[in-house]
C-alpha positions in Angstrom: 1.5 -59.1 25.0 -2.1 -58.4 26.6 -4.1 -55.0 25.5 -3.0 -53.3 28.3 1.1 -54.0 27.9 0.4 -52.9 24.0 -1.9 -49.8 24.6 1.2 -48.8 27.8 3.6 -49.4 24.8 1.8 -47.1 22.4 2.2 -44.1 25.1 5.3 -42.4 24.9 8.3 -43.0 27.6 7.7 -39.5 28.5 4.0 -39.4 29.3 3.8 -42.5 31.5 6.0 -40.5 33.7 4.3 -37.2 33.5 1.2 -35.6 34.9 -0.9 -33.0 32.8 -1.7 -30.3 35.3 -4.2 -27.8 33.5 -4.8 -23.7 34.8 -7.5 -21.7 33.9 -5.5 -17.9 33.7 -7.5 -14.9 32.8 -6.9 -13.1 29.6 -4.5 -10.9 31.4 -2.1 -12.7 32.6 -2.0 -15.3 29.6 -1.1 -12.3 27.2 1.8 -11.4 29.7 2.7 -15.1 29.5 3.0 -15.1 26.1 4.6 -11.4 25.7 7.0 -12.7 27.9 7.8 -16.1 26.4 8.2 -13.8 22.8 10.8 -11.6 24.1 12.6 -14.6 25.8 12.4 -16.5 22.5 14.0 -13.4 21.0 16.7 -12.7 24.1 17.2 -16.3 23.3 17.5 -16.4 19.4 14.6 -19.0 19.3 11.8 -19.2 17.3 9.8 -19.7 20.1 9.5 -20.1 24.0 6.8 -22.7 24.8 4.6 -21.3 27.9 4.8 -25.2 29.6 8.3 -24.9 29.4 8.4 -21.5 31.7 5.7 -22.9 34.2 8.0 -26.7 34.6 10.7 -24.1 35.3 9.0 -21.8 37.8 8.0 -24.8 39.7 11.0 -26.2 39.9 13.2 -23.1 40.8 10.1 -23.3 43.7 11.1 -26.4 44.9 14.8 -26.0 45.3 14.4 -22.4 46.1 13.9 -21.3 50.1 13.3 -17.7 49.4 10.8 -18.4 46.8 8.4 -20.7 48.5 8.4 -18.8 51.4 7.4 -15.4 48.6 4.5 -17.8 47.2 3.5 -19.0 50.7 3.2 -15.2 52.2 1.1 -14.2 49.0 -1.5 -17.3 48.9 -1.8 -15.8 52.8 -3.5 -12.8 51.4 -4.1 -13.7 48.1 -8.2 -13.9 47.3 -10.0 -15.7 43.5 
């Protein structure tokens, strides 16, 4: 087995097929994030609701969802950093 084959083997099945996408959020919004990820654990009767977990889901529901995409696309339209 060369280095490479052994180091690909040492990475988990899951991260090989996975790309880590990182988002700088301001203070704001991450402590809505997390308030809502708490009272979803709770709604849910789970110790926890991991934030990731809610963004994979909102950007899926985006992809299959017509309304949705067309929601995000108006916003960016106006939407200013």
């Amino acid at each position: 087995m060369s280095t490479s084959e052994s180091e690909e083997a040492a990475v988990p099945a899951q991260r090989r097929t996975t790309r880590r996408l990182t988002v700088d959020l301001p203070k704001d919004v991450h402590a809505d994030l997390k308030a809502w990820c708490m009272t979803a654990a709770a709604e849910l009767d789970r110790a926890n609701v991991a934030q990731a977990d809610v963004v994979r889901l909102l950007l899926l529901r985006l992809h299959q969802d017509p309304e949705l995409r067309r929601f995000v696309v108006e916003s960016l339209r106006s939407w200013r950093r």
